[in-house]
LUMPA-761694 format. One record per atom (N, C-alpha, C): x, z, y. Coordinates in steps of 0.2 Angstrom, whole numbers, plus 2048, in hexadecimal, padded with zeros to 3 digits. Example, Ala and Ser with C-alpha at 12.3 -4.5 7.8 and 13.67 -1.06 7.14 Angstrom:
BEGIN
8428277E4;83E8277EA;8428277F0;8408237F5;8448247FB;840827800;
***
This chain:
BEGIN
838847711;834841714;83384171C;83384771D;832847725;838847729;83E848724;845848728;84783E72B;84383B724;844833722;83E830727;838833728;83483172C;836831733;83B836735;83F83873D;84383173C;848831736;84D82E738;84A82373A;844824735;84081D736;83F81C73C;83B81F740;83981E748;83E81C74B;84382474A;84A82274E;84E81A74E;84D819749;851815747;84C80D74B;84880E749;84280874E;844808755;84380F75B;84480F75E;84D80D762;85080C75C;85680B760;859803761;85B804767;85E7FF76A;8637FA764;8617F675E;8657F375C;86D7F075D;8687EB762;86F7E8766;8757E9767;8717F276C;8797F276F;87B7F876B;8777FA765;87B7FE75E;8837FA75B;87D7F375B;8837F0756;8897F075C;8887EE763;88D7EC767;8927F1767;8907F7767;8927FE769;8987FE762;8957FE75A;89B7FF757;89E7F9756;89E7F4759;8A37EE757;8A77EF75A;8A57F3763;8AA7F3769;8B07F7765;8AD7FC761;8B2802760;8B57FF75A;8B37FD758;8B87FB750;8BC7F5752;8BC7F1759;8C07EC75A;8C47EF760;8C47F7762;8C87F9767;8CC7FE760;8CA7FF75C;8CE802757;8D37FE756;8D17F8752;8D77F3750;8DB7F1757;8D97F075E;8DF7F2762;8E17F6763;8DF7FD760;8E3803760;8E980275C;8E8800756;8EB801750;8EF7FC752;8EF7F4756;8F57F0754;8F97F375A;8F77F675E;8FB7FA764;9017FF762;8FF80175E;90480775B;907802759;9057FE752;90A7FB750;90F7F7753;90E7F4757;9117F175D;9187F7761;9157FC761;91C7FF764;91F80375D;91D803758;920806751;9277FF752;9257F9753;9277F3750;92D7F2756;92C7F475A;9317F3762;9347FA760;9337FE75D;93A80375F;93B801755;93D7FF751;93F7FB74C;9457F474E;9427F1757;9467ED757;9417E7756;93D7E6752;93B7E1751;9347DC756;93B7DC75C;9387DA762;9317D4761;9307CD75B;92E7CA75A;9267CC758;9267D0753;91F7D6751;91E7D6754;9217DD759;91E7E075F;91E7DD765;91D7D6765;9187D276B;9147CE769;9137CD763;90E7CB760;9087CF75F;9087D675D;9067DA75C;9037DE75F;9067DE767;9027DE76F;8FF7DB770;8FF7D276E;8FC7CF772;8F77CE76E;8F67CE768;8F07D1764;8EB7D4766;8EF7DB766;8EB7E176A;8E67DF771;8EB7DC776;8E67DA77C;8E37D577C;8E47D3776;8DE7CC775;8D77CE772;8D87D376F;8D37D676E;8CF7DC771;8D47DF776;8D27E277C;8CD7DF782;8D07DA780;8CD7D4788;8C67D1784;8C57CF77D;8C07CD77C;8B97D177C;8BD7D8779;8B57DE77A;8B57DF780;8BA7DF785;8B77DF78F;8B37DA78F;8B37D478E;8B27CE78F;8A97CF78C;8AA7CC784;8A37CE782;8A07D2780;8A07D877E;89D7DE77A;89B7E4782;8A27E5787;89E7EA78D;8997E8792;8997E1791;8927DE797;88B7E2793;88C7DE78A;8867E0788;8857E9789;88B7EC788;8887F578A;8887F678F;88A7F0794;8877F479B;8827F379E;87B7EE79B;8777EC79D;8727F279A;8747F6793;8717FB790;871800793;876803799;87680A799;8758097A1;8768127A3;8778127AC;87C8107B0;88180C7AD;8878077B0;8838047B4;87F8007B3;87D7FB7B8;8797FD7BF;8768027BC;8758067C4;8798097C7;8808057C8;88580A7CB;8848077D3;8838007D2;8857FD7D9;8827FC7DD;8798027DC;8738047E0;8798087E5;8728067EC;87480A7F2;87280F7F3;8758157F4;8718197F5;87581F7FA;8708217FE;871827804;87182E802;876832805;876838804;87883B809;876844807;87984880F;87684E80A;87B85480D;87E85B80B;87685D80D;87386180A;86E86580A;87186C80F;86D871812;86E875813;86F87A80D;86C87A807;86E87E802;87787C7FF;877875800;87D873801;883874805;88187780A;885878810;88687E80E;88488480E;88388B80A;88688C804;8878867FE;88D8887FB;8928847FD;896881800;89987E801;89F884808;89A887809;89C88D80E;89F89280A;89B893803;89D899800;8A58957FB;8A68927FB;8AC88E7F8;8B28907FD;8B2890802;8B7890807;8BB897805;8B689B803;8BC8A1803;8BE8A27FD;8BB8A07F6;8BE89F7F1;8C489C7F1;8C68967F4;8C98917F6;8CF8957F7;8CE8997FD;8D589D800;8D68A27FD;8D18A57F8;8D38AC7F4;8D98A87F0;8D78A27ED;8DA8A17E5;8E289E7EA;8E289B7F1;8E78977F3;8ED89D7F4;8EB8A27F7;8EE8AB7FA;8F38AC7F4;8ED8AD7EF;8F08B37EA;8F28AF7E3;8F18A97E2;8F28A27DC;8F18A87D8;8EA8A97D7;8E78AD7D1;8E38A97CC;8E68A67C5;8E48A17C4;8DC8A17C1;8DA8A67C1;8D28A77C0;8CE8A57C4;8CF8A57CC;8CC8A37D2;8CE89D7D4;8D489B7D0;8D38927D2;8D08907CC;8CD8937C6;8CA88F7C0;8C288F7C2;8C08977C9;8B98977C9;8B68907CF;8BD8907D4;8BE88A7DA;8BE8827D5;8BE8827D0;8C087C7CC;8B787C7C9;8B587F7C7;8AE8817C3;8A88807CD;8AC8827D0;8A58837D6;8A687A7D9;8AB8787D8;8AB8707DD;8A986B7D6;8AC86B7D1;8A78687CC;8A08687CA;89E8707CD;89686E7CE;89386A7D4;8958667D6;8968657DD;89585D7DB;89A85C7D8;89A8537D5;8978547CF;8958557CA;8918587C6;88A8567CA;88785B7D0;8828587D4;8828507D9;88684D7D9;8868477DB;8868427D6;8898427D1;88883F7CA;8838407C9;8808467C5;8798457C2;8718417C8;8748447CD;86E8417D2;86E83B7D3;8748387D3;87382E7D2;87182D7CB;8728317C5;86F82E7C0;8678307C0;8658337C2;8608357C5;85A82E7C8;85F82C7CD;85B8287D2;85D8207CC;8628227CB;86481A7C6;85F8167C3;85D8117C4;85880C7BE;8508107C0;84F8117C5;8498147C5;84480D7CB;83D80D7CC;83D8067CD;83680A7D0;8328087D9;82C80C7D9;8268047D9;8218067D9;81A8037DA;8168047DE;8118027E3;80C8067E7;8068027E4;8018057E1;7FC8017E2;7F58047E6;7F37FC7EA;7EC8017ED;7E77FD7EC;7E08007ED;7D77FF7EE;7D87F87F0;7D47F27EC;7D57EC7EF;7D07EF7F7;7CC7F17F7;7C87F37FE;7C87FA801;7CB7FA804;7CB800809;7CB800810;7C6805814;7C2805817;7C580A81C;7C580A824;7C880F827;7C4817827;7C9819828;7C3822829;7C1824823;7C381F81F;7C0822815;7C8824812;7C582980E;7CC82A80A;7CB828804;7D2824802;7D481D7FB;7D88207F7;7D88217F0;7DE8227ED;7E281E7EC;7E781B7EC;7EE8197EA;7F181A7E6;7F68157E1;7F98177DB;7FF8167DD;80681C7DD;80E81B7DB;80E81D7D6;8128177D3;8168177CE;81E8167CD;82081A7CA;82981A7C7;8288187BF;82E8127C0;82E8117BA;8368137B7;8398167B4;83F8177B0;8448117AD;84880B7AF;8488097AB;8528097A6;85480F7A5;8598137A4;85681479E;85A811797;85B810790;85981678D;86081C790;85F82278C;85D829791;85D828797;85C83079C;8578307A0;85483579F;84E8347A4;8518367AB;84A8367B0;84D8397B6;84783F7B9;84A8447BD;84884B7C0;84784A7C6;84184E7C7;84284E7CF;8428487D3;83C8457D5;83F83F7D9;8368417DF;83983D7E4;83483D7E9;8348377EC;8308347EC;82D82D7F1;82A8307F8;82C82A7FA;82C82A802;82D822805;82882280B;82681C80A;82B81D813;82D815812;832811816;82E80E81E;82D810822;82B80A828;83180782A;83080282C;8337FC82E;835800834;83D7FF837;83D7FF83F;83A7F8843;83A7FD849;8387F8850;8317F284D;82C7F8847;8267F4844;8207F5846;81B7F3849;8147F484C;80F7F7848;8127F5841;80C7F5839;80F7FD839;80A7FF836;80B806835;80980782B;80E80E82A;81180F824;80B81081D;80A80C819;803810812;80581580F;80B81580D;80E81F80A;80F822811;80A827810;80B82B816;80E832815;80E83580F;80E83A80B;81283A806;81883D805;81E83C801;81A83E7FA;81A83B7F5;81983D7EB;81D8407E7;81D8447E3;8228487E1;8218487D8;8268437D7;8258447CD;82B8477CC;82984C7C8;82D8537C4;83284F7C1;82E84A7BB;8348487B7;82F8407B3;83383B7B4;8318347B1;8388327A9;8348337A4;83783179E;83B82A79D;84082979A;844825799;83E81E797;840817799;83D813797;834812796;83481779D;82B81B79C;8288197A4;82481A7A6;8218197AC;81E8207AF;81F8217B5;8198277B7;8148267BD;80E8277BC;80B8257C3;80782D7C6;80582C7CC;8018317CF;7FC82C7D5;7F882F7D5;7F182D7D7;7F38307DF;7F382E7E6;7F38317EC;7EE8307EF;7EB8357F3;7E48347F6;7E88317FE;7E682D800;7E7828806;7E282680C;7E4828813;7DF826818;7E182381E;7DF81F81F;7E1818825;7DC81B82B;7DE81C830;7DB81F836;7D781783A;7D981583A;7D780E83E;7D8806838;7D480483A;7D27FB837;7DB7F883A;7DD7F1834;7E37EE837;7E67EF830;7EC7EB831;7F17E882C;7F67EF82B;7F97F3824;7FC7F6824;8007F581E;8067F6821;80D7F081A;8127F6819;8137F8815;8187F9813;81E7F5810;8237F9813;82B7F1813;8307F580C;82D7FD80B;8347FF808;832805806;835805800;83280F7FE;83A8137FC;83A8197FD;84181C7FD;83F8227F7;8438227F2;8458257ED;84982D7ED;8468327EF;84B8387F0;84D83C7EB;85083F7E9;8548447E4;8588497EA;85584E7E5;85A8577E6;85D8597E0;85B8567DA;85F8577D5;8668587D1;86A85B7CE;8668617CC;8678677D0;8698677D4;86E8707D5;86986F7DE;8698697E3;86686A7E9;86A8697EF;8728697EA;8778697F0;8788617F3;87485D7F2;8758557F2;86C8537F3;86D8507F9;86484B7F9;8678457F8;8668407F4;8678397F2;85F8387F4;8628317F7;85B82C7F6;85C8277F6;8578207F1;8598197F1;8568167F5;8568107F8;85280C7FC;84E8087F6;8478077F5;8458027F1;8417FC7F7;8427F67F7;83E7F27FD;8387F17F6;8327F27FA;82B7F07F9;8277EA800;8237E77FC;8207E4801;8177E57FE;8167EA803;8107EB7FF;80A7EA806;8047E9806;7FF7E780D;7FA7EA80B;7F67EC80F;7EF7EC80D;7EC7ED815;7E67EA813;7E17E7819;7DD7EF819;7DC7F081D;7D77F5821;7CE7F2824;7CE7F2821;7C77F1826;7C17F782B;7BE7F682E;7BD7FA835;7BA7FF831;7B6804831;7B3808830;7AB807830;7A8807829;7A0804829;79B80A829;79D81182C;79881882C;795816832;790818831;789818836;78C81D83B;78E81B83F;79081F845;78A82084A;78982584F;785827855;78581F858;78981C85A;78A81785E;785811859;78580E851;78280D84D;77B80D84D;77A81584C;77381484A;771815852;773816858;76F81385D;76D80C860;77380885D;76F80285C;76C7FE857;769804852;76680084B;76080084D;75A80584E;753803851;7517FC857;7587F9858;7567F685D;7587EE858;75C7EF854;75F7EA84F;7587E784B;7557EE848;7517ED843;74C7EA844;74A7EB84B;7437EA84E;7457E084F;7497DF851;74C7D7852;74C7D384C;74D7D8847;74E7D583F;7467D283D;7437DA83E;73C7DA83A;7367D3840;7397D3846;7327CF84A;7377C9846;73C7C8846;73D7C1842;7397BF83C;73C7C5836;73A7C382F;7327C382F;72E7C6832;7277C8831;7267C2838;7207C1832;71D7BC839;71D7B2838;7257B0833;7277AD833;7227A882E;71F7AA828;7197A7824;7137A7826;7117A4822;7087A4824;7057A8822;7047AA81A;7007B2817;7017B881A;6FB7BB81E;6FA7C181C;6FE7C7819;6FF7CB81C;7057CE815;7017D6816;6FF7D881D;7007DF81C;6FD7E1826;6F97E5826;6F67E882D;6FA7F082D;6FD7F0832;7017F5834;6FF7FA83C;7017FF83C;702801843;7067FE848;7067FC84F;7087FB855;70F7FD856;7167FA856;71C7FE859;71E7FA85F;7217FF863;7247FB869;7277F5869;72B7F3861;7307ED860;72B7E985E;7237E785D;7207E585A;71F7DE860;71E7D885F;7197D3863;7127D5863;7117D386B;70A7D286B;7067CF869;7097CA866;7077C3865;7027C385E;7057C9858;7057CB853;6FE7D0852;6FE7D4857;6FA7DA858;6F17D5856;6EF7D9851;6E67D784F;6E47DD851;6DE7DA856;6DC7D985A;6D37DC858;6D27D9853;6CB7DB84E;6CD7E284A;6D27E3849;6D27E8845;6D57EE849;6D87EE850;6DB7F2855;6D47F5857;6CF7F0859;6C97F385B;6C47F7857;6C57F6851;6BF7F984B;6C57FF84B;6CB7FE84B;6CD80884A;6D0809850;6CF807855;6CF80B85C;6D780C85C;6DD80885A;6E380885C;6E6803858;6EA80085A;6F07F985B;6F27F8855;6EF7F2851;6F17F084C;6F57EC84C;6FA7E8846;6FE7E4847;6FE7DF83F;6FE7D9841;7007D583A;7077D4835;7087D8832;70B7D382D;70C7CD82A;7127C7829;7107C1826;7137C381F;7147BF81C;71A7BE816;7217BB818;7247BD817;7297B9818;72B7B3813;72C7AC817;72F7A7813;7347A6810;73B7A9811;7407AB80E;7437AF810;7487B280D;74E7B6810;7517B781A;7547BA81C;7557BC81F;75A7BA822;75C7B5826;7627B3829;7647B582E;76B7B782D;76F7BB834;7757B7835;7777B8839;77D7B3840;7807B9842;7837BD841;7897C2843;78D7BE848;78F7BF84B;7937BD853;7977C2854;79E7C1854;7A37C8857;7A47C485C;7A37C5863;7A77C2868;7AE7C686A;7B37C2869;7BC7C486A;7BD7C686F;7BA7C3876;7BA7C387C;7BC7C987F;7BF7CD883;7BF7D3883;7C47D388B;7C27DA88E;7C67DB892;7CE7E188E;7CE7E0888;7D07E4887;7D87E0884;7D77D9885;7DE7D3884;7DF7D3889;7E77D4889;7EF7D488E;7F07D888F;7F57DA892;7F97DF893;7F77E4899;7F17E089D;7EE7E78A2;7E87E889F;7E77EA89B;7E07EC894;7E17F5897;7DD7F9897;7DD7FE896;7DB802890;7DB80888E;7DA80B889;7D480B887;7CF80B88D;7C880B88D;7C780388B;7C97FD88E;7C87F788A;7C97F8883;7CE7FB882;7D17FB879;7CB7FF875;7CB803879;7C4807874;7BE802873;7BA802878;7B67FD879;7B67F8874;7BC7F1874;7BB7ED86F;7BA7F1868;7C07F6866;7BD7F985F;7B97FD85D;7B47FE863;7AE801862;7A97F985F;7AA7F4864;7A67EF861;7A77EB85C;7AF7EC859;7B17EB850;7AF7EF84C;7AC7F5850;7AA7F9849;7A27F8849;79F7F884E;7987F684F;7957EE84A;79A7EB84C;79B7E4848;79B7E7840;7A17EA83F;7A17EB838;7997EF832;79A7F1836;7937F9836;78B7F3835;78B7EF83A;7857EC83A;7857E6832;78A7E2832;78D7DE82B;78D7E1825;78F7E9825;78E7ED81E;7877EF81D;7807F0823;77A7F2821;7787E981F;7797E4823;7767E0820;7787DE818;77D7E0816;7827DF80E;77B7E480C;77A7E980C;7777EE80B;7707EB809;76D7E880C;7677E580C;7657DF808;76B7DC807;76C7D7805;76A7CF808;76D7CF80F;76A7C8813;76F7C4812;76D7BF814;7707B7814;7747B981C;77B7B981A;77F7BB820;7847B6822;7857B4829;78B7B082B;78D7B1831;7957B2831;7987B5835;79C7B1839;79B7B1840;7A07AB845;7A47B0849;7AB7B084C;7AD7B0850;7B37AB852;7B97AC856;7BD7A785A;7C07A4854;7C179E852;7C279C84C;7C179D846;7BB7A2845;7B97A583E;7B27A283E;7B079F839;7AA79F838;7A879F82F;7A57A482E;7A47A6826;79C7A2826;79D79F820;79679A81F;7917A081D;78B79E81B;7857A181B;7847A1814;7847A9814;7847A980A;77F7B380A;77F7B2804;77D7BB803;7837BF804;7817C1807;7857C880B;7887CD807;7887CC7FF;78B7CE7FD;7917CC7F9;7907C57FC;7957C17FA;79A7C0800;7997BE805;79E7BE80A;7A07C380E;79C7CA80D;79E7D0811;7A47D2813;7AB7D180E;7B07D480C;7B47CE811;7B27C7814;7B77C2815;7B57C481C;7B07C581F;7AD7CA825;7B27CF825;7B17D4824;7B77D9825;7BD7D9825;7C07D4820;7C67D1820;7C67CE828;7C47CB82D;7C67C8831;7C57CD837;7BD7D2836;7BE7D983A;7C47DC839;7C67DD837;7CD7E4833;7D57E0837;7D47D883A;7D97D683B;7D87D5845;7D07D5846;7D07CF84B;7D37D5851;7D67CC858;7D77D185C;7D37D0862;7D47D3867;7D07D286E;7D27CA871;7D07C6872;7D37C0876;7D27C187E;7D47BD883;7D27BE889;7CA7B988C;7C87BB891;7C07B9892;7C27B3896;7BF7AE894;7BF7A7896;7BD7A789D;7BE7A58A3;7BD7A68AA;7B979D8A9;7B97988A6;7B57918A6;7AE7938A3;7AF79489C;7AA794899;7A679D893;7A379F894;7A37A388E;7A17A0887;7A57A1880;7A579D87C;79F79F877;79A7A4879;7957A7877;7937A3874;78F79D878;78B79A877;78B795870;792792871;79578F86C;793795864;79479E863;79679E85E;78F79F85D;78B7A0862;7837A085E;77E79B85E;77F79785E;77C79085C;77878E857;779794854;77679084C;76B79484E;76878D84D;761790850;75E79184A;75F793846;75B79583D;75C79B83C;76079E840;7637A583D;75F7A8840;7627B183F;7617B6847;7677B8848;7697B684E;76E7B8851;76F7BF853;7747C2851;7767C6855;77D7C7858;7807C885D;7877C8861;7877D1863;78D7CF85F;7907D7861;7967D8869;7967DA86D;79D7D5874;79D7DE877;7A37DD87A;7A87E287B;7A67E1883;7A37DB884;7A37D988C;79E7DC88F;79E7DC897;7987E189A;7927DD899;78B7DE89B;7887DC899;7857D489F;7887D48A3;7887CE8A9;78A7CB8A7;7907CA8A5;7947C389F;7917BE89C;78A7C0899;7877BE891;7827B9896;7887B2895;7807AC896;7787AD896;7787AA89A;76F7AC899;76C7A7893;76E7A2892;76C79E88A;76C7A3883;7717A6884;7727AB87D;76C7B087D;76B7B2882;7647B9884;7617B6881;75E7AE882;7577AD87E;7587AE878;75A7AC872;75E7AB86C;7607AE867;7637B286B;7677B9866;7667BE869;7687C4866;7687CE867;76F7D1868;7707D286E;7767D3870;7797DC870;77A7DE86C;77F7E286C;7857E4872;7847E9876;78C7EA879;78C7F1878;7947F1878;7987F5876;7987F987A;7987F7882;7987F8887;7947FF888;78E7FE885;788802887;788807883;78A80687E;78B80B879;79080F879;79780F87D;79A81387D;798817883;795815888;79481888C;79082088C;
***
């Protein structure tokens, strides 16, 4: 039962098709084995007439299984991966026997001792042997990269490569990935770190999970992933080119950086005299802070406890904010310094960092800069289309007619705040009444 149970599977599993194809080819290269002989039995008889009949029999049915029966088997086996490209070069372990070869070589050529040419016949046979099996190897194998639809710079993402086998009946050994950069390319590489599958089964998939980290925000593409083999013996590195078109977006870094939380008590403080105050109820009698209006402070209750009260309202609705990246920068053109460069991506990260706590908080958040303008939604909905345009923007140059400031903070219902790379003289005087300005400037200093 269990020998019949083996042969059941087996039998399930096997390629019907190209079974049937396989013994028709051979039973119809039979019968032109068989009118071949008789063909020359029939020509040395004399009987010139048979024996060209009986030829051209034979190559009629020669030509037919080329024709239809070997396509079908070459689409089943590793034929078809013959006409993959693939690079090679002598390994150093390579070199070392190829070195040890030379004097057997001269032993066996001296002395024609035919023991020493049958070991020189066994030492260079392993040789092609190892460049044979290393191309079946790499043959019908096929890679994948998948990554984090969101990742974040400075955070480490895992990554999935995947090899799939797709080679009827042979697995493959030893394979290593390796990711391609593009020459004369700006975009820098996402397989940064070669992956090593032991062994991926016939017909099967293998993945491994890569821990992955983007040092900086920006567009990162992979164009090509490279396929390597040592197998079996080491005397041969083959590798395949596989092209991939893979991208992922990078967005800036959303950790609370030193530079962050020194400008958060100053953010919070702008927020809160906005939303408090805003209704007409009563909400709550508090202690006196620096960020407070005077306007606010009662007056009857400061004097009965001998120190500075302050009123609470309720607030009428949610919290509206106007994020502002100003592009402007001295850090577009080509006499930008390194300290320009730092600078704006100090204030794309400050940008970024301040858009994440509001996501956090859950504000009605809308985001403008030089042809962006994200409409006004919960910040947990539009955060990612934000950072999508941080992750990509670049420095633009400063307007010497106008600063466009003004233009991106217009909206009088929000609270404005403007994040700008620029010094602090630059910022029209209309925006100071209006909006909470952020520089970059001061912060990195």
């Amino acid at each position: 039962m269990k020998f019949q149970a083996t042969l059941t599977s087996f039998w399930e599993k096997t390629d019907h098709p190209g079974v049937r194809a396989f013994f028709l080819s051979m039973a119809s290269l039979s019968v032109a084995f068989l009118l071949a002989l008789y063909s020359g039995a029939a020509s040395r008889l004399g009987n010139l007439a048979l024996a060209s009949a009986t030829a051209m029999a034979a190559l009629v049915v020669a030509g037919w299984v080329a024709i239809t029966l070997v396509p079908i088997l070459a689409r089943r086996t590793p034929l078809r991966f013959i006409g993959y490209r693939m690079e090679f070069r002598i390994t150093r372990e390579g070199w070392i026997y190829l070195a040890g070869i030379v004097p057997v070589a001269l032993a066996a050529i001296n002395t024609g001792n035919n023991l020493l040419f049958l070991i020189l016949a066994c030492l260079i046979a392993s040789i092609l042997m190892s460049g044979i099996l290393s191309s079946i190897t790499l043959a019908g194998v096929e890679a994948r990269l998948e990554l984090p639809e969101h990742i974040f710079a400075e955070q480490t993402v895992r990554g999935i490569v995947e090899l799939k086998n797709e080679k009827q009946t042979l697995p493959s050994f030893s394979l290593r990935v390796e990711g391609v950069k593009k020459k004369d390319s700006g975009d820098a590489a996402i397989l940064a770190t070669p992956v090593y599958f032991p062994y991926v089964p016939r017909l099967e998939s293998a993945k491994l999970s890569v821990p992955m980290r983007f040092p900086r925000r920006g567009i990162y593409r992979q164009e090509a992933l490279k396929i390597v083999t040592r197998f079996p013996f080491g005397f041969l590195q083959k590798a395949r080119r596989l092209d991939l078109k893979s991208e992922a977006v990078v967005y800036p870094s959303v950790e609370a950086t030193p530079e962050y939380l020194d400008v958060l008590p100053g953010i919070r403080g702008a927020i809160e005299s906005l939303a408090k105050g805003r209704g007409q109820d009563l909400y709550a009698l508090r202690g006196y802070l620096p960020t407070d209006s005077a306007r606010h402070v009662h007056w009857k209750a400061s004097a009965r406890l001998g120190s500075l009260m302050v009123r609470e309202f309720a607030r009428e609705d949610d919290c509206q904010v106007l994020l502002v990246l100003d592009p402007y920068s001295a850090a577009a053109g080509g006499s930008a310094t390194e300290a320009d460069k730092q600078q704006f991506e100090l204030a794309v990260s400050l940008c970024a960092a301040i858009a994440w706590s509001f996501h956090e908080r859950g504000a009605l958040l809308q985001y403008r800069s030089a042809g962006v303008n994200v409409p006004l939604a919960p910040a947990t909905e539009n955060i990612f289309e934000v950072l999508r345009h941080l992750a990509t923007v670049e420095p633009l140059r400063v307007s010497r007619e106008a600063n466009p400031l003004s233009e991106f903070a217009s909206d009088p219902e929000s609270f404005k705040l403007i994040v700008t790379a620029q010094a602090r003289g630059t910022i029209p005087a209309g925006v100071w009444n209006s909006s909470y300005v952020v520089f970059a400037e001061e912060q990195r200093a």
